[in-house]
MDAnalysis code that builds the backbone (N, CA, C; Angstrom):
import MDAnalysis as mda
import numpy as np

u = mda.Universe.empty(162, n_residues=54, atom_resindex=np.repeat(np.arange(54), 3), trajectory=True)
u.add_TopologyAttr("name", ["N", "CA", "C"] * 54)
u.add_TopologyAttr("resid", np.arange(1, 55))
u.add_TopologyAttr("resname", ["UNK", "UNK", "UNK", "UNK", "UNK", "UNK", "UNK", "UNK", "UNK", "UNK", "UNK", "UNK", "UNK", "UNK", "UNK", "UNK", "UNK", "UNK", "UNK", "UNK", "UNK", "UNK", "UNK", "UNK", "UNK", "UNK", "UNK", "UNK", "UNK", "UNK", "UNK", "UNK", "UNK", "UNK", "UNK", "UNK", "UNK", "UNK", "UNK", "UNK", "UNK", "UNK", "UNK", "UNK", "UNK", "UNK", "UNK", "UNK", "UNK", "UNK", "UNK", "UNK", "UNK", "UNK"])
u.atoms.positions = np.array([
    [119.596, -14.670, -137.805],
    [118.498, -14.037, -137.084],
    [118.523, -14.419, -135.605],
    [118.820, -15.730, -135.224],
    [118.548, -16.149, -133.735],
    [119.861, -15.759, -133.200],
    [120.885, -15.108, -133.857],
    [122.149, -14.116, -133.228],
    [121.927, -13.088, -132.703],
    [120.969, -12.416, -133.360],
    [120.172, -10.891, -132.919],
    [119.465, -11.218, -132.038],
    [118.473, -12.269, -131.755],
    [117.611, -12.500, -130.821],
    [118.611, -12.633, -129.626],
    [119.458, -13.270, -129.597],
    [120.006, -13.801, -128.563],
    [121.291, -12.399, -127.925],
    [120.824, -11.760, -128.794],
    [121.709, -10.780, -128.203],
    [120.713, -9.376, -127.582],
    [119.685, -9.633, -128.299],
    [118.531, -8.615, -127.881],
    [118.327, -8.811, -126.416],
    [118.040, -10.652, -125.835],
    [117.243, -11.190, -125.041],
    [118.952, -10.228, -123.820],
    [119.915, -11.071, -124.233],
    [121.245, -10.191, -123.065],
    [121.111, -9.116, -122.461],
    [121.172, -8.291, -123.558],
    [121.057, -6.641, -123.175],
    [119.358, -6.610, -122.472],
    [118.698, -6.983, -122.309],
    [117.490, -6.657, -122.017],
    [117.438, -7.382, -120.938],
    [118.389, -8.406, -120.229],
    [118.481, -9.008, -119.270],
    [119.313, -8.195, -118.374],
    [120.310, -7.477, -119.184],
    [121.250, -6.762, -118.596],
    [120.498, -5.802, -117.928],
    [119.734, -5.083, -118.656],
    [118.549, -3.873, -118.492],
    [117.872, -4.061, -117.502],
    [117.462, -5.372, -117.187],
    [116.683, -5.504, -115.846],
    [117.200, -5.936, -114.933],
    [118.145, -6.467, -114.927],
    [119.530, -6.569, -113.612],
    [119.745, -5.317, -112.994],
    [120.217, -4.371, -114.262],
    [120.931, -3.221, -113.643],
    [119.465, -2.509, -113.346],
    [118.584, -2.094, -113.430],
    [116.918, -1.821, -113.056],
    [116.814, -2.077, -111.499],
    [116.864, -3.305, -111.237],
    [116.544, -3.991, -110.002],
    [117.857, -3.435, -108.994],
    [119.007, -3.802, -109.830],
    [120.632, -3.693, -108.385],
    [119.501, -2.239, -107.985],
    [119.328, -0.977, -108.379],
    [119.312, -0.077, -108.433],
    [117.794, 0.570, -107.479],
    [116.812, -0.504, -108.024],
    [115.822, -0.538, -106.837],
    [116.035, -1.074, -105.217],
    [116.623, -2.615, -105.818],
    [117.120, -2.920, -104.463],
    [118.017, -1.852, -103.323],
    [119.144, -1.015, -103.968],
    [119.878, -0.307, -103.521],
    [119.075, 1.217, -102.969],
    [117.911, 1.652, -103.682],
    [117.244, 2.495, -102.901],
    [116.608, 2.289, -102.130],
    [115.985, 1.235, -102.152],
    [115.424, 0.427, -100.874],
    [116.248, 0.537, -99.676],
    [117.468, -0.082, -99.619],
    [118.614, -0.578, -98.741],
    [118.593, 1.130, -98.292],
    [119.190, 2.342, -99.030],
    [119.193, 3.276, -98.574],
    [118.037, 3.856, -97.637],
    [117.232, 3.974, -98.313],
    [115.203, 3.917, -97.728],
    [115.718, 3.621, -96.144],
    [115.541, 2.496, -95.744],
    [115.774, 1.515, -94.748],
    [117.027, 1.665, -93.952],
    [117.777, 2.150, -94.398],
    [119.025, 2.514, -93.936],
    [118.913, 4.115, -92.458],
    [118.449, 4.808, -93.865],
    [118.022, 5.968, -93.038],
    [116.696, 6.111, -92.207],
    [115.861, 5.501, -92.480],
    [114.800, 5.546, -90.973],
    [115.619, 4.711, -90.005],
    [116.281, 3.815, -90.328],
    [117.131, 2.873, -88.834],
    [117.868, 4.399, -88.186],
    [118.897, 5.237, -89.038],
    [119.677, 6.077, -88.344],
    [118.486, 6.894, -87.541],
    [117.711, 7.479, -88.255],
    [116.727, 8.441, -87.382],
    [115.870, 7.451, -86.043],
    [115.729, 6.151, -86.619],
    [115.396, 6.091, -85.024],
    [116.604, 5.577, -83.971],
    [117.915, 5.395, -84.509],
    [118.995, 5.577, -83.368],
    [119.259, 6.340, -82.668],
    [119.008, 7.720, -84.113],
    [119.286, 8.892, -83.596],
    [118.440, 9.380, -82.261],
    [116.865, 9.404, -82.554],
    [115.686, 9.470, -81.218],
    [116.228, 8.831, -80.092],
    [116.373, 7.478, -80.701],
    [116.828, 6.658, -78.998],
    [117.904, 7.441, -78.528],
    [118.642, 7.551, -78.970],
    [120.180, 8.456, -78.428],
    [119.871, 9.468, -77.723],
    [119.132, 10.368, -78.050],
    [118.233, 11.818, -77.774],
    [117.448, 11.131, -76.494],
    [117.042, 9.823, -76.293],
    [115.751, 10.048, -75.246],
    [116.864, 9.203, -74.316],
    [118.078, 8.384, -73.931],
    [118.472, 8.087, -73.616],
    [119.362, 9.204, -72.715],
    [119.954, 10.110, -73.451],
    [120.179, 11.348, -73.305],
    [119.688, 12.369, -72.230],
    [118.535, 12.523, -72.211],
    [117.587, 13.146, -72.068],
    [117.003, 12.599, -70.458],
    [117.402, 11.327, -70.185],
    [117.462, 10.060, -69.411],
    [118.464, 10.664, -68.414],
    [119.300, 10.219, -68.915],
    [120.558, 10.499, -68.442],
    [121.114, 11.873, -67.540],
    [120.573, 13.015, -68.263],
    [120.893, 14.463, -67.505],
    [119.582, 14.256, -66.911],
    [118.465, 13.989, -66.860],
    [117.312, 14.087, -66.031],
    [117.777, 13.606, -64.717],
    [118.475, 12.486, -63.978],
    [118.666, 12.161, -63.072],
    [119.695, 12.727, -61.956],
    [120.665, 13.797, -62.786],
    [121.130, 14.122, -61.857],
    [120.597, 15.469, -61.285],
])
């Protein structure tokens, strides 16, 4: 019986490992892409900077 348990408790550890990599990793994406969009703005107002002066 404590073979099954101990193999239940694995997979269900496994289950929430792979749960989390998977939150963490949309997060990271999340975060990823508002950084590009506000590079992207700065780039645009830098830009924008730039041909204004001459």
């Amino acid at each position: 019986m404590t073979k099954y348990l101990v193999i239940a408790l694995l997979i269900i550890v496994a289950l929430v490992v792979a749960y989390f990599t998977f939150v963490v990793a949309t997060i990271k994406i999340a975060f990823g892409g508002i950084m590009l969009g506000i590079a992207a703005i700065a780039l645009l107002v830098v830009w924008i900077m730039w041909k204004s002066k001459d």
